[in-house]
C-alpha positions as a Markdown table, in Angstrom:
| # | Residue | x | y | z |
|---|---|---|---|---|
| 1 | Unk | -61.1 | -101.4 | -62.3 |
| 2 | Unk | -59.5 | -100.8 | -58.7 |
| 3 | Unk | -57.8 | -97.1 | -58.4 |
| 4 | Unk | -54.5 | -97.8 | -57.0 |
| 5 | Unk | -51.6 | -97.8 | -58.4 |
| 6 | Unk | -49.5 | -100.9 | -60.1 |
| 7 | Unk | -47.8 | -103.2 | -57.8 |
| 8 | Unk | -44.8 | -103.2 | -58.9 |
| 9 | Unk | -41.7 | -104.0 | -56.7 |
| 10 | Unk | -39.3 | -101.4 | -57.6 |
| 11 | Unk | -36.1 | -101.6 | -55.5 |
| 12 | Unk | -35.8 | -99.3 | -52.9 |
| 13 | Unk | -33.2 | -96.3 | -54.9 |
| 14 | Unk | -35.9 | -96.6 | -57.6 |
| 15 | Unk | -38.9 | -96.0 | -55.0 |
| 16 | Unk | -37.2 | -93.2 | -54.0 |
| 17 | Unk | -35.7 | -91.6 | -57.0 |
| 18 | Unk | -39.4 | -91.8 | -58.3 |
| 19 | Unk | -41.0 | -89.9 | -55.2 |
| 20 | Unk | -38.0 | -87.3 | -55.8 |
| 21 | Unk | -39.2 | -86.6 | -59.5 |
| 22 | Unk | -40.7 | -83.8 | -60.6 |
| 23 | Unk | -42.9 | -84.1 | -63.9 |
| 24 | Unk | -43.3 | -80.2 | -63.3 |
| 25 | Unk | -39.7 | -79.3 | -62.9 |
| 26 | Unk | -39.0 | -81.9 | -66.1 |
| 27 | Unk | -42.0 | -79.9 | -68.1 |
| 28 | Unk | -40.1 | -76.5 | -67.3 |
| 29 | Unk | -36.8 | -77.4 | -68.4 |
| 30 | Unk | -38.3 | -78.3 | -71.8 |
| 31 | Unk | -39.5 | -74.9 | -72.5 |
| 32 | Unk | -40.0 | -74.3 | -76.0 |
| 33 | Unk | -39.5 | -77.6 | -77.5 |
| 34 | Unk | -43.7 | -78.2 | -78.1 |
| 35 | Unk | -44.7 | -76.9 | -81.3 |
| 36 | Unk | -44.1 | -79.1 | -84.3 |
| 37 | Unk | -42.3 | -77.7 | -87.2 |
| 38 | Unk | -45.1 | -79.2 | -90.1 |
| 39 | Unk | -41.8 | -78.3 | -92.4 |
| 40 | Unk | -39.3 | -81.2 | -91.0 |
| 41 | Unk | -42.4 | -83.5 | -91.1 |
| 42 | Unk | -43.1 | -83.0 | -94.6 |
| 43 | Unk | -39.4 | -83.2 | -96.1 |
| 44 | Unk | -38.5 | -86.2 | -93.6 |
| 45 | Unk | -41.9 | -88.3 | -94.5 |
| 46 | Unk | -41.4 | -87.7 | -98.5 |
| 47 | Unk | -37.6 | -88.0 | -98.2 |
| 48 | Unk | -38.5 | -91.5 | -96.6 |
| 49 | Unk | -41.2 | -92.3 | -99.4 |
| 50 | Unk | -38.9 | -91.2 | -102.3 |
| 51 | Unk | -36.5 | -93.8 | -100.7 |
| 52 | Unk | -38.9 | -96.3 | -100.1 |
| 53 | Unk | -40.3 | -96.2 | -103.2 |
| 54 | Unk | -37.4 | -95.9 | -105.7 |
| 55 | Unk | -35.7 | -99.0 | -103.4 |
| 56 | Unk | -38.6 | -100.8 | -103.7 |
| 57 | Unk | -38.7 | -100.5 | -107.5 |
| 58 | Unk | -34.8 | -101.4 | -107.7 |
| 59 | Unk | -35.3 | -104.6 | -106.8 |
| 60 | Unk | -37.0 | -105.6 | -109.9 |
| 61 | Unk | -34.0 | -104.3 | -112.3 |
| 62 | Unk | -31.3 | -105.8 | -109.5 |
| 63 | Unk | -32.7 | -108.8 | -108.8 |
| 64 | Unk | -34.1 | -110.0 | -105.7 |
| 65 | Unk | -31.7 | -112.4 | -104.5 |
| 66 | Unk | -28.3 | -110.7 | -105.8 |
| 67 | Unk | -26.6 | -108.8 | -103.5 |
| 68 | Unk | -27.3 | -105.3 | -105.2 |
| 69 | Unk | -31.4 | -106.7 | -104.8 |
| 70 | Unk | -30.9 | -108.1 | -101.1 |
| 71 | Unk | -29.5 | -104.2 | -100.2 |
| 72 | Unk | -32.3 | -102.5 | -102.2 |
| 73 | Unk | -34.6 | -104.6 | -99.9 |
| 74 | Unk | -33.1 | -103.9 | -97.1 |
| 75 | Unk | -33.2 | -100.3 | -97.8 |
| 76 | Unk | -36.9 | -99.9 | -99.0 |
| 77 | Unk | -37.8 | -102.1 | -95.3 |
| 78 | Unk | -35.9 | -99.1 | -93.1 |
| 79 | Unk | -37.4 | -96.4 | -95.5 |
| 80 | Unk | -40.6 | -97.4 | -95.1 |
| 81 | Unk | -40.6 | -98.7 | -91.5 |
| 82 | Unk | -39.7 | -94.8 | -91.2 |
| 83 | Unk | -42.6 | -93.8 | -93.1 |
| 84 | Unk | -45.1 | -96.4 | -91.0 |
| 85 | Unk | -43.8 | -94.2 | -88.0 |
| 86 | Unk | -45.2 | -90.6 | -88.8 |
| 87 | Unk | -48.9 | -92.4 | -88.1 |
| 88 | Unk | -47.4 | -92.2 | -84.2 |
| 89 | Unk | -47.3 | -88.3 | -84.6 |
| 90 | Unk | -50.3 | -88.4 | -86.5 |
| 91 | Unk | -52.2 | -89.9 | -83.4 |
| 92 | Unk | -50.5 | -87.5 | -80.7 |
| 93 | Unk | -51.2 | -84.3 | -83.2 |
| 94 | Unk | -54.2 | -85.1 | -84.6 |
| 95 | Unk | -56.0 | -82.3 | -82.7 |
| 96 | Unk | -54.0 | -80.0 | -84.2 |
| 97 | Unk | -55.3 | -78.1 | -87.6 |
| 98 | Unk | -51.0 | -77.7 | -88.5 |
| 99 | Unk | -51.1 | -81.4 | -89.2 |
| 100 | Unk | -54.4 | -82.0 | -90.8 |
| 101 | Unk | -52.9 | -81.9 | -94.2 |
| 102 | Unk | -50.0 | -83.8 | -93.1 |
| 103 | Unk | -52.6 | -86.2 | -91.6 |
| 104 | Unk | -54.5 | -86.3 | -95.1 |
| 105 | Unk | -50.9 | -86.4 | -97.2 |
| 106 | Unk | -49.6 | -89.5 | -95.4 |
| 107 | Unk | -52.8 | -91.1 | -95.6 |
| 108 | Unk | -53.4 | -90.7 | -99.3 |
| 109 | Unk | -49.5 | -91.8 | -100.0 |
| 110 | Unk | -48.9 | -94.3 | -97.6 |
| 111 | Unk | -51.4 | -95.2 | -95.2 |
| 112 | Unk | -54.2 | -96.6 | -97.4 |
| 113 | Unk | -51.4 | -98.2 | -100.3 |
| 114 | Unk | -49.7 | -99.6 | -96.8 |
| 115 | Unk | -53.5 | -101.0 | -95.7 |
| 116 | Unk | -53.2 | -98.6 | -92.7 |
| 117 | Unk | -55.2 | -96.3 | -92.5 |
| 118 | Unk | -54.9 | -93.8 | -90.1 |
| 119 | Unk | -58.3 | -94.4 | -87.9 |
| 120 | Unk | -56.9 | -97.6 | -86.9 |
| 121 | Unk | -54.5 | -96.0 | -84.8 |
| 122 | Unk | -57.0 | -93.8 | -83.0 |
| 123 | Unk | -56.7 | -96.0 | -80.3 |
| 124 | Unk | -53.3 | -94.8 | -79.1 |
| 125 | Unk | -54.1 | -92.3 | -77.0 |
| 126 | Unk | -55.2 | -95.0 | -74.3 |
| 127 | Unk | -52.1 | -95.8 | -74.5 |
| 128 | Unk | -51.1 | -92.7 | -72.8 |
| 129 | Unk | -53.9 | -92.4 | -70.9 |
| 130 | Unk | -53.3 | -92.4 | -67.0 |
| 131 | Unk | -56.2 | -94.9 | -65.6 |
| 132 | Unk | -55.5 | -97.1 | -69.0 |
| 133 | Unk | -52.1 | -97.3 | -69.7 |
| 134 | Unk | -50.8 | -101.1 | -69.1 |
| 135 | Unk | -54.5 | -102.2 | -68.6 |
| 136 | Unk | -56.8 | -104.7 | -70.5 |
| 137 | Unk | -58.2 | -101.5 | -71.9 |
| 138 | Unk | -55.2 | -100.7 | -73.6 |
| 139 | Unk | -54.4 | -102.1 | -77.0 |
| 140 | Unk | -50.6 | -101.8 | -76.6 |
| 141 | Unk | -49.8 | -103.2 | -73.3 |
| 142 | Unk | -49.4 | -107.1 | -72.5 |
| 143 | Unk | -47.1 | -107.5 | -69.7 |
| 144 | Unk | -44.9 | -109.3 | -70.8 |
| 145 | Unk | -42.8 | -109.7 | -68.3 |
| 146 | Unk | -44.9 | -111.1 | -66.0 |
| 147 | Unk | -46.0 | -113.6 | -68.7 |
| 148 | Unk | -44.7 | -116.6 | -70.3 |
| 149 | Unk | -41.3 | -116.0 | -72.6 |
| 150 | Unk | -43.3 | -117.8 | -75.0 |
| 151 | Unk | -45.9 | -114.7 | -75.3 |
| 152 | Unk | -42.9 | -112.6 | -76.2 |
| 153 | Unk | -41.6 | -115.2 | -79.0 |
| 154 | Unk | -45.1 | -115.0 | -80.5 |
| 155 | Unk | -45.0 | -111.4 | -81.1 |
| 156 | Unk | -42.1 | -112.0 | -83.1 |
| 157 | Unk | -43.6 | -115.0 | -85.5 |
| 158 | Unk | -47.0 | -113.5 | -86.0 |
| 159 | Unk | -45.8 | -110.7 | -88.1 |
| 160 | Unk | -45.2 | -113.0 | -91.1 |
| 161 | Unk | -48.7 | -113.8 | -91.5 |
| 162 | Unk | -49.8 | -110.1 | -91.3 |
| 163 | Unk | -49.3 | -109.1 | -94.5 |
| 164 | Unk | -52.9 | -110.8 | -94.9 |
| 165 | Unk | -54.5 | -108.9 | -92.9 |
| 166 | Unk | -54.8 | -106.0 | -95.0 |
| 167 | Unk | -56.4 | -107.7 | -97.6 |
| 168 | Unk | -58.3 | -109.7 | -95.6 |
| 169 | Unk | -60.1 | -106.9 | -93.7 |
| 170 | Unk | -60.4 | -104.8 | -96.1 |
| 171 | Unk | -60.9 | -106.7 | -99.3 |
| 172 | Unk | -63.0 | -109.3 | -97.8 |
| 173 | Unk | -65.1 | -108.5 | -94.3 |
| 174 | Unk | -65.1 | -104.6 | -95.5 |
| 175 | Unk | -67.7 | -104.8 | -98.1 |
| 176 | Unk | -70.1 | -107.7 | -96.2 |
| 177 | Unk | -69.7 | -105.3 | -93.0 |
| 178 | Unk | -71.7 | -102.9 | -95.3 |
| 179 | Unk | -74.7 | -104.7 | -95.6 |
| 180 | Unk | -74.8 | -107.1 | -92.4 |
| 181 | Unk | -74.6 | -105.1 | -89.2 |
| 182 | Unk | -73.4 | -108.1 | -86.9 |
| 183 | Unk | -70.5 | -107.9 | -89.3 |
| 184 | Unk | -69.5 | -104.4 | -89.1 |
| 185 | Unk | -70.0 | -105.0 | -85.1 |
| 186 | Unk | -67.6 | -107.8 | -85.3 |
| 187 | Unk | -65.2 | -105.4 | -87.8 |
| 188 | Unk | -64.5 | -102.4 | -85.7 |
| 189 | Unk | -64.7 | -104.5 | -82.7 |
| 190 | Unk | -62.2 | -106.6 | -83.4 |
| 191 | Unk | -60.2 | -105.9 | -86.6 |
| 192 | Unk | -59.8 | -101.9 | -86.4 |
| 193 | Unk | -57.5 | -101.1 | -83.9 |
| 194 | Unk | -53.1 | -101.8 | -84.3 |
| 195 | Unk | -52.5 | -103.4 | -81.3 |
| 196 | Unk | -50.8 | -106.9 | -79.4 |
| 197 | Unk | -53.6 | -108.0 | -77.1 |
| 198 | Unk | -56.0 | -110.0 | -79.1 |
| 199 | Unk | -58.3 | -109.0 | -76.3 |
| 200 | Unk | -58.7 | -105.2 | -76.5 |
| 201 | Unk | -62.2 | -104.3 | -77.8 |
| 202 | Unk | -62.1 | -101.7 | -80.2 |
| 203 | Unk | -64.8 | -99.0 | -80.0 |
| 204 | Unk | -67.5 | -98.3 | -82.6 |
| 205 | Unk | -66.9 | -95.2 | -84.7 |
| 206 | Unk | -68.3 | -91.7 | -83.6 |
| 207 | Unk | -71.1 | -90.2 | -86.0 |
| 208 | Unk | -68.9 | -87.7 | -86.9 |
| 209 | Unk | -66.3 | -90.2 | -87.6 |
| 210 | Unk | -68.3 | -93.0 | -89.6 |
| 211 | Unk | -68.4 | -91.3 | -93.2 |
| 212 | Unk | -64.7 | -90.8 | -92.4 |
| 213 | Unk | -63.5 | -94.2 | -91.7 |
| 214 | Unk | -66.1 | -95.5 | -94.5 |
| 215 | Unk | -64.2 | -93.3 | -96.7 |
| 216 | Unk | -60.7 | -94.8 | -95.8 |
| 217 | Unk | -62.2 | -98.0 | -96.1 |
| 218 | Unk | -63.6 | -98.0 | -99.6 |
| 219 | Unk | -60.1 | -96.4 | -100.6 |
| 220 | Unk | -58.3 | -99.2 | -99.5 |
| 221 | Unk | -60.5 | -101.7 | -101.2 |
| 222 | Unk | -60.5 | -99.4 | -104.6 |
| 223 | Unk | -56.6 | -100.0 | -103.6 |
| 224 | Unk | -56.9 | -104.0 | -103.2 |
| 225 | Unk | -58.7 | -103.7 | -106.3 |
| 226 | Unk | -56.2 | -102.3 | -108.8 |
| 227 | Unk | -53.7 | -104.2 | -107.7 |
| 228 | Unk | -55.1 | -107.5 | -108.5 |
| 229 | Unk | -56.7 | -106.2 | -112.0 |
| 230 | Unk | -53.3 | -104.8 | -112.9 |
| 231 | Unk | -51.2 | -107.7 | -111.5 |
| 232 | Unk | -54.5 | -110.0 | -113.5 |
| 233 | Unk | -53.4 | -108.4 | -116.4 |
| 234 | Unk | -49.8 | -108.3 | -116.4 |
| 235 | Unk | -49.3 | -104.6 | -115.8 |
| 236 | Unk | -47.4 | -105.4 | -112.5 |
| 237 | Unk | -45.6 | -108.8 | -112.2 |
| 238 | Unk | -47.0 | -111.0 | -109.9 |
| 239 | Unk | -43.7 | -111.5 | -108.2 |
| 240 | Unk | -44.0 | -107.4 | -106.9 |
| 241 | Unk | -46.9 | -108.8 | -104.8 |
| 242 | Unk | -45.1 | -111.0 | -103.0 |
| 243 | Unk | -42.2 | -108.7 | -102.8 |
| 244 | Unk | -44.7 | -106.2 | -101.1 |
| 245 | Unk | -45.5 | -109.0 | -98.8 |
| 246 | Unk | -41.8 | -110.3 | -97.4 |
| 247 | Unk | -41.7 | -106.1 | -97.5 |
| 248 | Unk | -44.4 | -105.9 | -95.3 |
| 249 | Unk | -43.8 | -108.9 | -93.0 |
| 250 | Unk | -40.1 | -107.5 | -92.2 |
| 251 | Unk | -40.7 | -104.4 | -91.1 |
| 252 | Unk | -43.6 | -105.8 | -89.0 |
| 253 | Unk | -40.5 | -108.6 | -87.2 |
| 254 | Unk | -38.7 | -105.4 | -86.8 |
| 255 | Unk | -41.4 | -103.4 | -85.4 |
| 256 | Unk | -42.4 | -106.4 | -82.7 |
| 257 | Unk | -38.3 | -106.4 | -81.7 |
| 258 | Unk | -38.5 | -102.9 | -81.3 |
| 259 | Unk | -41.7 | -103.0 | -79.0 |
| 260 | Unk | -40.3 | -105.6 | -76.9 |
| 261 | Unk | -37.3 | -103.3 | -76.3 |
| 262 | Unk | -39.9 | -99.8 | -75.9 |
| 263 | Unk | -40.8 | -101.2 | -72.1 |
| 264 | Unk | -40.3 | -103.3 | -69.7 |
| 265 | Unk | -43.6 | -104.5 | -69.3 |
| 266 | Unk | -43.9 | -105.0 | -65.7 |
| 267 | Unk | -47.6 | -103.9 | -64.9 |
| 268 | Unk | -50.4 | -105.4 | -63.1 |
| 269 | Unk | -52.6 | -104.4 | -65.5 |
| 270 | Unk | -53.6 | -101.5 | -62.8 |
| 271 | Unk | -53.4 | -97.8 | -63.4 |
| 272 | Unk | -50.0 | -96.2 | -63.3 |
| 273 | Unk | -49.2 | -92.5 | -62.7 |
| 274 | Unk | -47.1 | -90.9 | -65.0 |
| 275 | Unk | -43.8 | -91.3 | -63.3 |
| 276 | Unk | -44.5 | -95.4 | -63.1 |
| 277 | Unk | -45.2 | -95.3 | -66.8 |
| 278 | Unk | -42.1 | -93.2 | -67.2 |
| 279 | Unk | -40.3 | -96.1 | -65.5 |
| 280 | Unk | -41.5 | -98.7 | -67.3 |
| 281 | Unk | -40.6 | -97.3 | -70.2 |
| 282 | Unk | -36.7 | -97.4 | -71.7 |
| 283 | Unk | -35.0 | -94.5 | -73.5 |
| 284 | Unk | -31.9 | -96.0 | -76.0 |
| 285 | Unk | -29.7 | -92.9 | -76.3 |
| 286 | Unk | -26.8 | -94.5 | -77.5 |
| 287 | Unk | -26.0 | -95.6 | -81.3 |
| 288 | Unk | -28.3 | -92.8 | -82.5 |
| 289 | Unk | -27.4 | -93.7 | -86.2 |
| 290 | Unk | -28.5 | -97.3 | -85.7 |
| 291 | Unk | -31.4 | -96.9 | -83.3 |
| 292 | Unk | -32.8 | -94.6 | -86.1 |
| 293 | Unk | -33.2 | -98.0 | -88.1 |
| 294 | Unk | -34.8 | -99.8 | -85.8 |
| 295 | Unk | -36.7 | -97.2 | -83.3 |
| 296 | Unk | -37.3 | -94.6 | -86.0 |
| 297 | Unk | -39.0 | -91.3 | -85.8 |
| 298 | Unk | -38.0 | -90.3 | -82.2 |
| 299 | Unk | -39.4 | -94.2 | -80.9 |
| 300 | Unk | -35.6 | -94.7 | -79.4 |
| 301 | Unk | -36.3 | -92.4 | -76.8 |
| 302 | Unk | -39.3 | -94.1 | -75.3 |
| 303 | Unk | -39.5 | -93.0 | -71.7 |
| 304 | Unk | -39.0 | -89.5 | -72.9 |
| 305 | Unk | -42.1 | -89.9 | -74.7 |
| 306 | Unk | -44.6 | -91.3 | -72.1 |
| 307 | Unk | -43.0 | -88.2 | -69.8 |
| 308 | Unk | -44.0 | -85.6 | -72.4 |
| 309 | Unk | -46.2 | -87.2 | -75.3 |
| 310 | Unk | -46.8 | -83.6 | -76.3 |
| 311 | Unk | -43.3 | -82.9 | -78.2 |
| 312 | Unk | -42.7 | -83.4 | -81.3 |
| 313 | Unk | -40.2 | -86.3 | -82.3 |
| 314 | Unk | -37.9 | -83.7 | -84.1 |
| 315 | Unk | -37.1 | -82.1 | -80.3 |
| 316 | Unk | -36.3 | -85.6 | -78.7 |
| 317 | Unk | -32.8 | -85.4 | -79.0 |
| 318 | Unk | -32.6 | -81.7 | -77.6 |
| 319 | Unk | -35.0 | -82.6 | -74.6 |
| 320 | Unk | -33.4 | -85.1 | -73.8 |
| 321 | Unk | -29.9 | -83.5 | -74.0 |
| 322 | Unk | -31.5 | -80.8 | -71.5 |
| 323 | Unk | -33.1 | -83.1 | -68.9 |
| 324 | Unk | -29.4 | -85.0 | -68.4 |
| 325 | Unk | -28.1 | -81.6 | -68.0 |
| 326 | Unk | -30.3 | -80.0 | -65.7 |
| 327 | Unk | -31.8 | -83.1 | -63.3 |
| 328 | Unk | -29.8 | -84.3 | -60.5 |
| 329 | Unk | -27.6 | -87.4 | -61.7 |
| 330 | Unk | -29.8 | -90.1 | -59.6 |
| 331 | Unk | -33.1 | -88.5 | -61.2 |
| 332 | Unk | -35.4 | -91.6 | -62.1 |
| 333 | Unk | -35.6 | -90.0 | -66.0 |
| 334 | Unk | -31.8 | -91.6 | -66.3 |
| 335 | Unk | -32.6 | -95.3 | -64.8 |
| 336 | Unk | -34.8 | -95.7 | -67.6 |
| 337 | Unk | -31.8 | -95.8 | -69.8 |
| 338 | Unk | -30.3 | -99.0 | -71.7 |
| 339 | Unk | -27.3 | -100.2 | -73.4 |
| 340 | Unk | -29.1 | -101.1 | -76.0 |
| 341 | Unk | -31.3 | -103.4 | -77.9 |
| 342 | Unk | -30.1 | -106.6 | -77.0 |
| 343 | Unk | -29.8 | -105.6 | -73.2 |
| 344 | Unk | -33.4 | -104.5 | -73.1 |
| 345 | Unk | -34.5 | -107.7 | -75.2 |
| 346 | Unk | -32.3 | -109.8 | -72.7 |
| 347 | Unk | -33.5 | -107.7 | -69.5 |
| 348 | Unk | -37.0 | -108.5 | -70.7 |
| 349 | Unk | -36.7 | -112.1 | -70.9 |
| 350 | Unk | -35.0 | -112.9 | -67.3 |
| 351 | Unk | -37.7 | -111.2 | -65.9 |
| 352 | Unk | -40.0 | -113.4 | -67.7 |
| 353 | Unk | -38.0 | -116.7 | -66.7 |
| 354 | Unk | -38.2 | -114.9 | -63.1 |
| 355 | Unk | -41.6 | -115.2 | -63.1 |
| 356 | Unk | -41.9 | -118.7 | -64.6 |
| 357 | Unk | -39.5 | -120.3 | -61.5 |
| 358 | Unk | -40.8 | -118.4 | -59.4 |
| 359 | Unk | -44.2 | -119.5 | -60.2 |
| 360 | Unk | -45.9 | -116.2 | -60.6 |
| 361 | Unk | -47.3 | -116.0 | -64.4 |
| 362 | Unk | -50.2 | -114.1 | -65.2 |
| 363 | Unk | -52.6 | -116.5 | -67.6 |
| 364 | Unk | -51.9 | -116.6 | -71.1 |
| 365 | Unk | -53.0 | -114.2 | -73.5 |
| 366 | Unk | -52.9 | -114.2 | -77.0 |
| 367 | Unk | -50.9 | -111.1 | -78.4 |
| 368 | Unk | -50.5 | -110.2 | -82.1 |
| 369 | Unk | -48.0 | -108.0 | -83.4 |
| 370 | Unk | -48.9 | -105.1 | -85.9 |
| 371 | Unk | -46.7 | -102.9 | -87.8 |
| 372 | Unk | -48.0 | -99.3 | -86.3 |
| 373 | Unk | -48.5 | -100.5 | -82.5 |
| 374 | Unk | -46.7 | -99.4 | -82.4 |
| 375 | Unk | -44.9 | -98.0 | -84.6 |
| 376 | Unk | -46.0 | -96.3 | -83.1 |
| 377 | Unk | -46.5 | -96.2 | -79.4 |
C-alpha cells in the first residue's frame, strides 16, 4: 500500500482549518477525562440488561402484537442495542486489567447468549489504526460514498438475515473447524471478525489467544445447544426463538443506519492521518436523548472518538463541551458536526449519486452489516 495520504478533495476553508488543528492542543484541553470509571460501566451495562431482559420477557404476557407488546419490543431492541455497545469499550480498554472483569462479565451475560463473543471484535483497533483506517485492511470501512447508493441500501437489508449467523457459525462450522484444519482456516478467516467488507481477511488467532477463543466458542455452542433442547421440550416456546430473532435483526437495521450516519466515507482506501479521519467522521451533538437510542454508548459523538479513542464514553459529553469552548470557532473539530441523522444519511447519499453522474464509482464490493461493527466503531 502507497504512503500518502487519501485523496480527498476537501474544499479550500476545510484544507485549511485541517492544517490549523492541533491534535496536541485538542489532547491538552482534555486533561483528566482518560481514565474509565469501571463503576458507571458496571451499573449502566446491568441497568441496560435488567431492561433488556425484563422487556424481553414482557412480551410474552403482553402479547406480541398488542400495543403494550409492540412497546415492550421496542424497549428490549434499545436496551439491548445499549448493551451490544459496551463490546466498543471493551476493544479500546482491553489492555487495561480495570476492565478485565468487566470484559469477562459482559461476555458471560451478554456476549456469548447474544452469539458475540468478544474476540470477534478484536479487529477494531485497525479501525483506528493510522496506515489502516479506511483501507481494504480495515473491516469497518467501505467508502461508501464513492460507491454505488445501492452498496449503502444493502447494508440496510442484510441485517435481517443475520440473526443466522450466530447459529450458523457457531452451531454448525464451529465443531467441523475442530477436526478439519481447512475449515477452521476458512472460519477465523472469514467468519470471525464484525465487520461490512465481505473482503477483510480476518487473522488467525495468537497462541496465547487460541484456548481463549476456543473457549468462547464451545460456550456459545453449549448456548445454541440448550436453547434448542429446552425449546425441543417445551421449556421455552418456540415462538421466544423467533422473537429473539426479529430482536436480533432490528437492532442490527438500526445499527447499519447508525453506521451510515458515523462517517462520511469519503476515502480512497489510502492511509489517512488522524486529522482526515477526524474529518471523515461526524459528531451528532444535538437531540442527546434521542441519539442515545440510536448512537448509544458515547457512538453519537463519532469524530470525537477517532480524535481521542482513549476516553472513555462516560467523558464524551464533557470533552466535547470543552473543545467548543476552548478551540477557535472555525476549528475543523466543529465542521464535523451534523443536524442530525437524516442530514448525515441524506449528505451521504448525494455524494454517492455525485459519483455515479459523475462517472467516478469505485467497483462494487459486497458489504455486510453486523450488529457490533460497529456498534461499535
Amino acid at each position: 500500500m502507497a504512503e500518502r495520504a487519501a485523496d480527498i478533495p476537501w474544499a479550500p476553508e476545510i484544507q485549511q482549518a485541517m492544517r490549523d488543528f492541533s491534535v496536541q492542543q485538542a489532547h491538552r484541553a482534555l486533561g483528566g477525562l482518560f481514565k474509565p470509571r469501571m463503576s458507571v460501566y458496571w451499573a449502566d451495562f446491568l441497568c441496560s440488561y435488567a431492561v433488556a431482559v425484563a422487556s424481553f420477557w414482557a412480551v410474552g404476557p403482553l402479547g406480541g402484537f398488542t400495543p403494550a407488546g409492540t412497546l415492550a419490543f421496542l424497549v428490549s431492541v434499545f436496551a439491548v442495542f445499549r448493551c451490544f455497545a459496551f463490546i466498543h469499550e471493551i476493544a479500546h480498554f482491553r489492555a487495561k486489567k480495570s476492565f478485565n472483569r468487566f470484559r469477562a462479565g459482559w461476555n458471560i451475560l451478554f456476549g456469548i447468549p447474544m452469539l458475540v463473543p468478544v474476540f470477534m471484535y478484536d479487529c477494531h483497533g485497525e479501525h483506528h489504526n493510522r496506515r489502516l483506517y479506511g483501507t481494504g485492511q480495515d473491516a469497518e470501512y467501505l467508502p461508501l460514498a464513492r460507491m454505488s447508493p445501492w452498496t449503502s441500501i444493502q447494508l440496510l437489508v442484510l441485517p435481517l438475515v443475520l440473526p443466522l449467523f450466530g447459529p450458523y457459525r457457531f452451531g454448525v462450522v464451529t465443531p467441523v473447524s475442530w477436526f478439519v484444519p481447512r475449515v477452521r482456516r476458512y472460519l477465523y478467516r472469514n467468519l470471525s471478525s464484525l465487520k461490512i467488507d465481505l473482503d477483510y481477511a480476518g487473522r488467525q488467532p495468537r497462541d496465547d489467544e487460541r484456548l481463549n477463543w476456543r473457549l468462547q466458542e464451545a460456550a456459545c455452542l453449549v448456548w445454541i445447544a440448550a436453547v434448542i433442547t429446552a425449546a425441543a421440550t417445551g421449556v421455552i416456546a418456540t415462538g421466544r426463538i423467533g422473537q429473539w430473532c426479529a430482536l436480533f435483526a432490528t437492532v442490527a437495521v438500526i445499527n447499519s443506519v447508525r453506521l451510515l450516519a458515523a462517517h462520511r466515507y469519503l476515502g480512497d482506501e489510502e492511509e489517512m492521518s488522524v486529522v482526515e479521519q477526524m474529518m471523515d467522521t461526524v459528531n451528532h451533538p444535538r437531540h442527546r436523548l434521542l441519539g442515545e437510542l440510536w448512537a448509544p454508548v458515547g457512538l453519537r459523538l463519532h469524530a470525537l472518538h477517532h480524535l481521542m479513542p482513549g476516553l472513555p464514553y462516560h467523558n464524551y459529553q464533557t470533552a466535547h463541551e470543552r473543545l467548543v469552548a476552548e478551540l477557535p470557532t472555525d476549528s475543523a473539530y466543529r465542521l464535523t458536526e451534523s443536524p442530525g441523522l437524516i442530514a448525515s444519511l441524506r449528505r451521504l447519499a448525494q455524494e454517492s449519486r455525485s459519483h455515479q453522474k459523475a462517472g467516478t464509482l469505485l467497483p462494487a464490493r459486497s458489504p455486510s452489516a453486523t450488529v457490533k461493527e460497529g456498534v461499535t466503531r
